[in-house]
C-alpha positions in Angstrom: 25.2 40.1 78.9 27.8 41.1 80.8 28.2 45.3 81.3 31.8 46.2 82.7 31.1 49.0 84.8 32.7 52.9 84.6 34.8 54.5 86.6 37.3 57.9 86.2 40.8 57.3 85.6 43.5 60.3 86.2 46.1 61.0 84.0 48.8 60.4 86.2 50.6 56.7 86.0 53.6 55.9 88.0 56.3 57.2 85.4 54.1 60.6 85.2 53.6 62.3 88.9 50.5 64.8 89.1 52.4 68.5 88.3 49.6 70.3 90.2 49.9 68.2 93.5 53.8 68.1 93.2 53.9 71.9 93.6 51.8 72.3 96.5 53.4 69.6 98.0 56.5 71.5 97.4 55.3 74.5 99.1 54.1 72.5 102.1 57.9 71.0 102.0 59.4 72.2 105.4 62.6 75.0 104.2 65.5 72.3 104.7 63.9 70.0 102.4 63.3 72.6 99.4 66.7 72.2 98.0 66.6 68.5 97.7 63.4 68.5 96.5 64.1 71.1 93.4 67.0 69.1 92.5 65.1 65.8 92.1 62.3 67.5 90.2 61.4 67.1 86.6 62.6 69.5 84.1 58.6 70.5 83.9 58.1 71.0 87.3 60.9 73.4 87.6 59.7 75.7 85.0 55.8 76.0 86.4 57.4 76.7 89.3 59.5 79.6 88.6 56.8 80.7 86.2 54.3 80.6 89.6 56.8 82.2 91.5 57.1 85.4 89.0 53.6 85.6 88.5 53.3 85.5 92.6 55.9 88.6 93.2 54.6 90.7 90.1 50.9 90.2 91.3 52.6 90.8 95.1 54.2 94.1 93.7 51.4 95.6 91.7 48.9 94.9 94.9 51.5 97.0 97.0 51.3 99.5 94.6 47.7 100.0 94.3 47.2 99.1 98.0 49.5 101.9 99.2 49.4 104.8 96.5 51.6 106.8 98.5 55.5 108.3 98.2 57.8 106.5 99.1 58.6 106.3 103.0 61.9 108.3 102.8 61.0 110.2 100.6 62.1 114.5 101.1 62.8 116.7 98.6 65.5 119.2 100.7 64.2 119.6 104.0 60.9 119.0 103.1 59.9 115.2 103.9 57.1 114.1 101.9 56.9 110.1 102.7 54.1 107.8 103.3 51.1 110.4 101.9 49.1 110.5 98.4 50.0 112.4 95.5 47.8 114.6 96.3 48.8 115.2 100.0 52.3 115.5 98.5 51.8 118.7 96.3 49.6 120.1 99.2 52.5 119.2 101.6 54.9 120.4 98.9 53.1 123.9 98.4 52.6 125.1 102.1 56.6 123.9 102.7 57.5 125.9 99.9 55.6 129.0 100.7 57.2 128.6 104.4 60.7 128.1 102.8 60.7 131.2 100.6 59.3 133.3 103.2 61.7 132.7 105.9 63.9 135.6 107.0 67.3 135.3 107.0 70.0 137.3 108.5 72.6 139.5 107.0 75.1 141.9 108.7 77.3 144.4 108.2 78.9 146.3 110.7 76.8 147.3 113.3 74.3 146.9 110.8 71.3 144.0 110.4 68.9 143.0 108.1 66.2 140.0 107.8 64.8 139.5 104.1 63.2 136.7 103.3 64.4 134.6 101.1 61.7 135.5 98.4 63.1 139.2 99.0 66.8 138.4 97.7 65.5 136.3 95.2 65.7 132.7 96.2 63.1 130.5 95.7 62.3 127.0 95.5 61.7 125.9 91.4 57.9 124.4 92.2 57.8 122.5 88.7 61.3 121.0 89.4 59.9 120.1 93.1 56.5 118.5 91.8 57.8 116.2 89.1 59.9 114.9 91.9 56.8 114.1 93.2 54.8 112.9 90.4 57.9 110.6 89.3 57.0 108.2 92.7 54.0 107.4 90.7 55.2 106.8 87.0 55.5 103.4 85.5 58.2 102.7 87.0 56.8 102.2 90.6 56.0 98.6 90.7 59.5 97.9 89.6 60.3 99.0 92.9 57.7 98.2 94.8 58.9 94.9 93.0 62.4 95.1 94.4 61.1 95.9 98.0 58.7 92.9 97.9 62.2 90.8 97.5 64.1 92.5 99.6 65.9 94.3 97.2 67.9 97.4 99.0 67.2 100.9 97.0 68.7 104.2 96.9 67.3 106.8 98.7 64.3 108.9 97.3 65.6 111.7 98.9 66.5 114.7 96.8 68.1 118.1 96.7 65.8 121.2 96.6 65.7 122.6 93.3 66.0 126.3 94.0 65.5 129.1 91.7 68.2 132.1 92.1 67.7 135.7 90.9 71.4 137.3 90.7 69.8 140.9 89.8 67.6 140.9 92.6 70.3 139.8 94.9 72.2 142.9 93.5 69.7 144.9 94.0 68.9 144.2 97.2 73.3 144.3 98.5 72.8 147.3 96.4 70.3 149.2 98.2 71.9 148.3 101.5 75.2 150.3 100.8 73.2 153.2 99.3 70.8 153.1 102.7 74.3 153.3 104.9 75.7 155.9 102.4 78.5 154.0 101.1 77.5 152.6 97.9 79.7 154.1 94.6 77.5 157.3 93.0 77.6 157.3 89.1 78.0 160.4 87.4 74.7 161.7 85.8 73.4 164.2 83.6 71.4 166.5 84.6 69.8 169.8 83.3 70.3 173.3 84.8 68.2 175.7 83.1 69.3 175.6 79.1 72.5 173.4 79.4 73.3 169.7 80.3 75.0 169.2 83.5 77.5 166.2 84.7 77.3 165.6 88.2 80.3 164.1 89.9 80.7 160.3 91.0 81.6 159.5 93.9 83.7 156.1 95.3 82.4 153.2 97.6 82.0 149.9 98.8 80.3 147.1 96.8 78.7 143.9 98.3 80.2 140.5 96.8 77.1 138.9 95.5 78.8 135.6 94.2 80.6 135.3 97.8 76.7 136.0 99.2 75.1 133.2 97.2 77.5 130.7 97.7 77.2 131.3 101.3 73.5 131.2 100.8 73.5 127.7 99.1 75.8 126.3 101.6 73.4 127.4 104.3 70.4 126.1 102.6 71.2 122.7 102.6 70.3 122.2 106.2 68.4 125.8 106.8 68.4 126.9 110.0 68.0 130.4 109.6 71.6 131.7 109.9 73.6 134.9 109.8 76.0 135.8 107.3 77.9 138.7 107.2 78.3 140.9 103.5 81.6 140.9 102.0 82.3 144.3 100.5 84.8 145.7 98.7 86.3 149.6 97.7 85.3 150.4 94.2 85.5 153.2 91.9 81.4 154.4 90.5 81.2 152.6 87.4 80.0 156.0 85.6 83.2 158.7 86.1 82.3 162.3 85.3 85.9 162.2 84.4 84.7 159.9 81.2 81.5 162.0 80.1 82.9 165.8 80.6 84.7 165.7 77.4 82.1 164.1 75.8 79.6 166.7 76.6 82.0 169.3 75.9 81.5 168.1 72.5 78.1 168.0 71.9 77.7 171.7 74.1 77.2 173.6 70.8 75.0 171.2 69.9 72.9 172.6 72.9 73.7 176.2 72.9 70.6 177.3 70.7 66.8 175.6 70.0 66.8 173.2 67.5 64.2 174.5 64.4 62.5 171.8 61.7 61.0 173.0 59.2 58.7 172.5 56.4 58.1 174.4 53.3 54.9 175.8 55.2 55.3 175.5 58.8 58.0 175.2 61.7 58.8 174.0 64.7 61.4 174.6 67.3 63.0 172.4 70.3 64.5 174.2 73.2 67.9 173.4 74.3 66.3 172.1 77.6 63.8 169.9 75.8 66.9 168.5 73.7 69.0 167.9 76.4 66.0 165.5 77.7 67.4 163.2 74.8 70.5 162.0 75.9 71.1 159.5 78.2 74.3 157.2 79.4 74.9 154.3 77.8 77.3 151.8 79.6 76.5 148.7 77.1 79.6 148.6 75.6 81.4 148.7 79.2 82.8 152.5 78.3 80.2 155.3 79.3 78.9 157.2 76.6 76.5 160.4 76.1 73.9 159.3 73.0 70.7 160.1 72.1 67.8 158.6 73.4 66.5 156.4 70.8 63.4 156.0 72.1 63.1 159.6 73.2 64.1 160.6 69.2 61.6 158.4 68.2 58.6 160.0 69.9 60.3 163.2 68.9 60.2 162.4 65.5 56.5 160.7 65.8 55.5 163.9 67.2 56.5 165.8 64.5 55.0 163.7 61.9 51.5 164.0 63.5 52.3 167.4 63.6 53.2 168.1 60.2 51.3 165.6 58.3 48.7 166.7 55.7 46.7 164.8 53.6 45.6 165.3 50.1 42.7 167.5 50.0 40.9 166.4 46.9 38.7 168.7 44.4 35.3 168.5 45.4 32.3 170.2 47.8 32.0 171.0 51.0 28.9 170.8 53.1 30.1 171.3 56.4 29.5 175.1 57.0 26.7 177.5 56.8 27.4 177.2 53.0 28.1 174.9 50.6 31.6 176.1 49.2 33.8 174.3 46.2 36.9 172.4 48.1 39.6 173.7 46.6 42.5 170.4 45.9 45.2 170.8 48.2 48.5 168.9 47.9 49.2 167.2 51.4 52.4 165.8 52.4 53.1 162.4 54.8 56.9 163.0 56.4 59.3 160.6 56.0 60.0 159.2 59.3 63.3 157.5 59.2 64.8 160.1 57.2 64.1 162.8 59.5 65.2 160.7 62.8 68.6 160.3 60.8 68.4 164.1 60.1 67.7 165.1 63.3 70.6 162.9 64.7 73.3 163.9 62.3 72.5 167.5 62.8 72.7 167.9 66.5 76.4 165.4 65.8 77.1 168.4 63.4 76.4 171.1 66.0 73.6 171.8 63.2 70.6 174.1 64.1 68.5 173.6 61.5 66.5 170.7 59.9 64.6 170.6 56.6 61.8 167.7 57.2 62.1 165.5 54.8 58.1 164.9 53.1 56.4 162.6 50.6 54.5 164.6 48.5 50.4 163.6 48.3 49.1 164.6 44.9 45.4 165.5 45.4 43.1 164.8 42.6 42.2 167.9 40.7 39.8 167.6 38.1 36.5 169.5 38.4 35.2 168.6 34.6 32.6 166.0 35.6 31.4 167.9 38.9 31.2 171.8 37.0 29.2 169.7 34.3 27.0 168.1 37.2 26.1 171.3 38.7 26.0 173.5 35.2 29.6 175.3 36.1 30.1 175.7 32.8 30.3 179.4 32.0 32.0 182.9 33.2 29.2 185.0 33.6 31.0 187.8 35.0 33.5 189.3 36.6 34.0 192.1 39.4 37.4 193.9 40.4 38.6 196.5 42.4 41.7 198.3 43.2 42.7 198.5 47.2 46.1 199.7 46.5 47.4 202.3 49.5 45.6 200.5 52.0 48.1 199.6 55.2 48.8 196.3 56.0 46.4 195.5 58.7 43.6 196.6 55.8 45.0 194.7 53.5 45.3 191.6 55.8 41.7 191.8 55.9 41.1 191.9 52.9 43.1 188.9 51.4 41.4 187.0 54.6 37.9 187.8 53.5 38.8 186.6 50.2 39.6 183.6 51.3 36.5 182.9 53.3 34.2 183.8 50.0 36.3 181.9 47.9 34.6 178.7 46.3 30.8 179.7 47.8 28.2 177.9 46.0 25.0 179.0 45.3 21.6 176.9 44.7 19.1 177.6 41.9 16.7 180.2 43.6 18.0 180.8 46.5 20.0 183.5 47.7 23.3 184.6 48.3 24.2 186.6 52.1 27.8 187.9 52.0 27.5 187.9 56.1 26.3 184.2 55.7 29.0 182.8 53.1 32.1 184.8 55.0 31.1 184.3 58.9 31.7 186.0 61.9 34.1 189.2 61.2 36.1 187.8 64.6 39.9 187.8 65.3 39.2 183.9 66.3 38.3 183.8 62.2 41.9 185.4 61.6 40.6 188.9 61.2 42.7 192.6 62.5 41.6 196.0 63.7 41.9 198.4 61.0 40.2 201.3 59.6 36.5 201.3 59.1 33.1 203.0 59.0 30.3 202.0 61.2 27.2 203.6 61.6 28.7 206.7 59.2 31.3 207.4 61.9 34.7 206.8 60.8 37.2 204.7 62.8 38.5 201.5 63.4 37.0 198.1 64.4 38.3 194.3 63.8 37.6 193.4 59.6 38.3 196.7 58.6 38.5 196.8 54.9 36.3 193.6 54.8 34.1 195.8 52.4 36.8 195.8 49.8 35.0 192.0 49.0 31.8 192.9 49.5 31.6 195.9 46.7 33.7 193.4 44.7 31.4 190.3 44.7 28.5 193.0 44.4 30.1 194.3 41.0 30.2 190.9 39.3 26.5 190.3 40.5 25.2 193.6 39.2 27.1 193.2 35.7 25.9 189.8 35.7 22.2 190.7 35.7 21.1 189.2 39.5 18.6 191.2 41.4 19.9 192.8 44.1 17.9 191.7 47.2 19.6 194.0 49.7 22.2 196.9 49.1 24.1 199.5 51.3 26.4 201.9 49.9 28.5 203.4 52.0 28.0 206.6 53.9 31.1 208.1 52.8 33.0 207.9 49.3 36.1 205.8 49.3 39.3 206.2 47.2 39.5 202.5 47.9 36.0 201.9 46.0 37.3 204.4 42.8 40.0 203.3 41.5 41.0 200.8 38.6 37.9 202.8 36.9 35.3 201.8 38.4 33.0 205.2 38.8 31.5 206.6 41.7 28.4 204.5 43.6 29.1 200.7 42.6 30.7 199.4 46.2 28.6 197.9 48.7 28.7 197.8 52.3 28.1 195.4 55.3 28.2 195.5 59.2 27.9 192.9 61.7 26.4 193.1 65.2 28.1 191.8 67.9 26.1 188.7 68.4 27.0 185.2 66.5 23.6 185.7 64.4 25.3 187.4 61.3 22.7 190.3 61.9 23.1 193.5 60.3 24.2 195.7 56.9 24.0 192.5 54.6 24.7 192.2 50.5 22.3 189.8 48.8 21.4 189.1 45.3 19.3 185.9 43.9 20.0 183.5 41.9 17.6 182.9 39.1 18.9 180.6 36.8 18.0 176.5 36.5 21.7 175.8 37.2 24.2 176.6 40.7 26.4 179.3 40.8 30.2 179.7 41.6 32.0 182.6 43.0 35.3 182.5 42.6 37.7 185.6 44.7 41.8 186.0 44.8 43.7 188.8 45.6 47.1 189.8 43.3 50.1 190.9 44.6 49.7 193.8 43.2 46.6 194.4 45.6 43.7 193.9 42.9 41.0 191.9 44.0 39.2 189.6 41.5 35.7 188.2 41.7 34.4 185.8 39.2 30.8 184.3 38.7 30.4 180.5 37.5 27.4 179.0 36.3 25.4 178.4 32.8 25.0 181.3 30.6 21.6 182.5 30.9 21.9 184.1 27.8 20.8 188.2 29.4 21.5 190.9 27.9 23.0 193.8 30.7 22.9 197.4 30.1 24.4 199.9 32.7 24.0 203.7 32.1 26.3 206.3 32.7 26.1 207.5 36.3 23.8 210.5 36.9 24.9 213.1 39.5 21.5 214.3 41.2 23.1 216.4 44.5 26.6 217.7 45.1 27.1 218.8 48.9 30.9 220.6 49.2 32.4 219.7 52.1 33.7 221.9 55.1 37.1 220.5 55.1 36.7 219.9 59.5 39.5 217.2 60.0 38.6 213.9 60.9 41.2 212.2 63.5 41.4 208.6 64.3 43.8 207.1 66.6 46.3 204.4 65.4 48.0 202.9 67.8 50.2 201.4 65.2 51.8 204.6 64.6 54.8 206.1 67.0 53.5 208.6 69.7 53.2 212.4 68.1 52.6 211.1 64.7 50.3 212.6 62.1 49.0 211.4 58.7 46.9 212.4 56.1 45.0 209.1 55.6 42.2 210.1 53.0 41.3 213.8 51.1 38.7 215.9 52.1 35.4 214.6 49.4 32.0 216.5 48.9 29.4 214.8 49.3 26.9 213.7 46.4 24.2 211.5 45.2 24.5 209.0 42.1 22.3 207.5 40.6 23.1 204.3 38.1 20.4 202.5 36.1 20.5 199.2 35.2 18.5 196.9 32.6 18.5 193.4 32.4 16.8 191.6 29.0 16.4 187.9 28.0 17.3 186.3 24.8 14.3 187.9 23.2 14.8 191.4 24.4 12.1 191.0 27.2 13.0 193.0 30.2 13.3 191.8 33.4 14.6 194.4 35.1 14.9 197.8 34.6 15.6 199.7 38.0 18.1 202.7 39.5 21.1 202.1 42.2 20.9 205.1 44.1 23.9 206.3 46.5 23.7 209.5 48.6 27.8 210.4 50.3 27.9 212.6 53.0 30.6 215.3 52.8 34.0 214.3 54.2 37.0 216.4 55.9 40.2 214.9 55.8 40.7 212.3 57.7 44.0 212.5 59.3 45.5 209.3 61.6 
């Protein structure tokens, strides 16, 4: 058999030329022949061609691009050139040209007169975000297009630009300012000013003011090609834009305003502003473009927050207080919280109204004033007694001493078993704890010391315990009788007496008395107007009978009626007055029992008081 044998066979028959071979054989074709050569060419050849040739210039353009990845030759942003480098050489580039560029002095004249700020120093410098995205735009997706166009030949603008600059006017005015005022003829304003209690307007004075518009565009003009120059300042006569001729009037008005201190008020407290602190609070205000004396708004407001934090006073509600040497009932207190926009607007209108006075306006704070539920916690559910006494004729330094040690005793609570110290509950007799010198006994010599009259409580609170059936730990009557201690009808030998040493132990003459109930005790003191002190003991009926004799008079001693002088100095020079009769002296004796329920005694003892005779004692 006969095998035919294989060969390859191209594609390509004589009506159908080899594509491939045609095109290289194109681009071997000497220049003069190319454009014979195109136009003789098949339809399909023309397009793989200028499909090859597109593919050729992109790939040629994106290999520039990623081959250089640097700016643009020419490129320069102002006077900075920045071509040929990386990105990153170009913001470093850009950075150290800039810093050189706002620091460079400059010089301005005037006169005889020379200055070189930098440019930084009037303001002017260049915008670094404006300057970097030119920077960063010569490698967005746009640079193979023209990397594109240069691979064909393609002429393109220039990549130079124009510096962005950053301008501040009002440091340019500052600075043109401050160089008239250092050569003395920059305008003076008018001010205020205070001298002493009043509010002062000083008078303005004319001058010359530096163009600034004429200075900038000078400036920018210069800048384009910077070569350090010299300009001269422009100035021009002007009036001070504050005329003491505007504000005299003005604060003519307001003068009455000023004349006296300005008092606010509350219904329990003051205070008062001085003319010279009030005249702190206006100012000149040239916002509308007409000068203008007003109040400080920011000054009123710390005026007005001042006050509030001064007055302020929150609700004290009903409860205990553990804080001190005693526990002690906190009496409810209403507090008050000022009302801050009202009393700025009431502050304002009254110093418009040549006003003095100002009534804070207040929200009132309601404390919570129920004691039901804690009286029936701690057993406070019974008067057990009560003590009074009558201090009437005492002079008002006595008598402030009295209402103050009222106070102080006021609310004291006492534990089951334990006992009470009148020196403990009311503190230090100090003039720090709001106390006066005033009349007073101490060690059975007549005279005066600070609390004088403080005794007045202690015989008081000593009544209610002794009618109430407490033992009586320790006792002091005093050495002398007391018209103070005898009236109202209370008899001769019922008031107690206590001293203090000068130390901050309490030390000395104490009242005590114990209480012996299961429940706590409350003693209640107040003082009326009409100078009668009341004590009252809380606590749980312990169901005792009290029996108190009639006083027994063991020892009468007549006195010699020898004056006793003590010096006032509350009363005018040369003055004389009988302060208290001449007394004999005399010893009482008072006996007290004390049963339970079931007529057991549990105490049956004698209060014994021996008075020394007394002269008059004359002040």
């Amino acid at each position: 058999m006969h095998v035919a044998s294989r060969s390859r066979i191209s594609a390509t028959t004589p009506n159908q030329p080899n594509v491939r071979a045609q095109v290289i054989a194109l681009l071997l074709t000497p220049p003069a022949c190319l454009y014979h050569a195109l136009r003789s060419a098949p339809r399909a050849f023309k397009l793989a061609l200028t499909g090859a040739m597109c593919l050729l210039l992109i790939v040629t353009a994106f290999g520039t691009v990623q081959a250089r990845g640097r700016t643009s030759p020419d490129l320069a942003i102002g006077t900075i050139h920045i071509g040929s480098v990386s990105r990153t050489d170009a913001h470093s580039i850009l950075e150290q040209e800039a810093d050189r560029f706002d620091n460079q002095p400059i010089t301005l004249t005037y006169g005889s007169s020379k200055w070189t700020p930098t440019l930084s120093q009037l303001g002017i410098t260049i915008d670094r975000a404006a300057a970097h995205h030119l920077i960063d735009r010569q490698f967005g997706p746009g640079a193979w297009i023209r990397a594109l166009f240069q691979t064909v030949g393609v002429p393109l603008p220039s990549s130079s630009a124009e510096m962005p600059l950053t301008i501040d006017s009002s440091a340019l005015q500052v600075f043109c300012a401050d160089r008239m005022r250092e050569l003395g003829l920059a305008p003076v304003d008018a001010e205020l000013q205070i001298n002493g209690q009043s509010l002062v307007v000083t008078q303005d004075q004319s001058g010359y003011v530096v163009s600034v518009n004429q200075l900038r565009g000078d400036l920018l003009r210069e800048l384009h090609g910077f070569t350090a120059p010299t300009i001269n300042l422009a100035a021009t006569f002007s009036r001070a834009s504050v005329e003491s001729s505007t504000l005299q009037p003005q604060l003519d008005a307001i003068s009455t305003s000023l004349s006296q201190p300005l008092v606010l008020y509350t219904d329990t407290d003051q205070w008062s502003i001085a003319p010279s602190q009030l005249a702190q609070h206006f100012v000149i205000d040239s916002s509308s473009g007409q000068p203008s004396i007003i109040l400080n708004d920011e000054a009123i407001d710390t005026l007005v927050t001042d006050i509030a934090a001064a007055a302020d006073r929150p609700a004290v509600n009903v409860g205990i207080d553990r804080s001190g040497r005693v526990d002690k009932l906190r009496v409810p207190v209403d507090g008050i919280m000022v009302n801050q926009p009202s009393l700025r607007t009431a502050i304002v209108d009254a110093i418009k109204s040549s006003s003095h006075e100002v009534e804070i306006p207040v929200f009132e704070l309601k404390a919570k004033t129920s004691t039901d539920k804690m009286f029936a916690k701690y057993g406070l559910t019974d008067l057990i007694a009560t003590g009074t006494s009558d201090f009437s004729g005492s002079d008002e330094r006595r008598e402030a001493n009295i209402r103050r040690a009222s106070e102080l005793i006021d609310g004291t609570l006492v534990a089951p078993g334990k006992n009470f110290s009148f020196n403990v509950a009311l503190g230090p007799i100090t003039e720090e704890m709001g106390f006066v010198t005033a009349g007073a006994t101490e060690g059975g010599i007549p005279g005066t010391s600070v609390g004088g009259g403080v005794c007045q409580i202690s015989t008081t609170v000593f009544r209610a315990a002794f009618l109430a059936g407490f033992p009586i730990v320790e006792w002091w009557p005093h050495a002398y009788r007391s018209t103070f201690y005898e009236q109202g009808g209370w008899v001769t030998g019922l008031d107690a007496s206590i001293q203090q040493d000068d130390t901050s132990t309490l030390e000395g003459a104490d009242f005590r008395f114990t209480n012996t109930t299961e429940k706590w005790l409350l003693i209640r003191s107040s003082v009326s107007p009409d100078d009668i002190v009341t004590v009252e003991i809380y606590g749980t009926n312990p169901g005792w009978t009290v029996t108190v004799d009639d006083p027994v008079y063991l020892d009468t001693v007549p006195t010699d009626f020898t004056p006793i002088y003590e010096v006032d100095p509350q009363l005018a020079a040369g003055t004389e007055l009988e302060y208290q009769p001449a007394r004999d002296g005399v010893t009482v004796s008072i006996h007290r029992t004390v049963s339970d329920g079931l007529g057991t005694v549990l105490i049956d003892e004698d209060f014994v008081a021996a008075y020394q005779p007394e002269g008059p004692v004359y002040r």
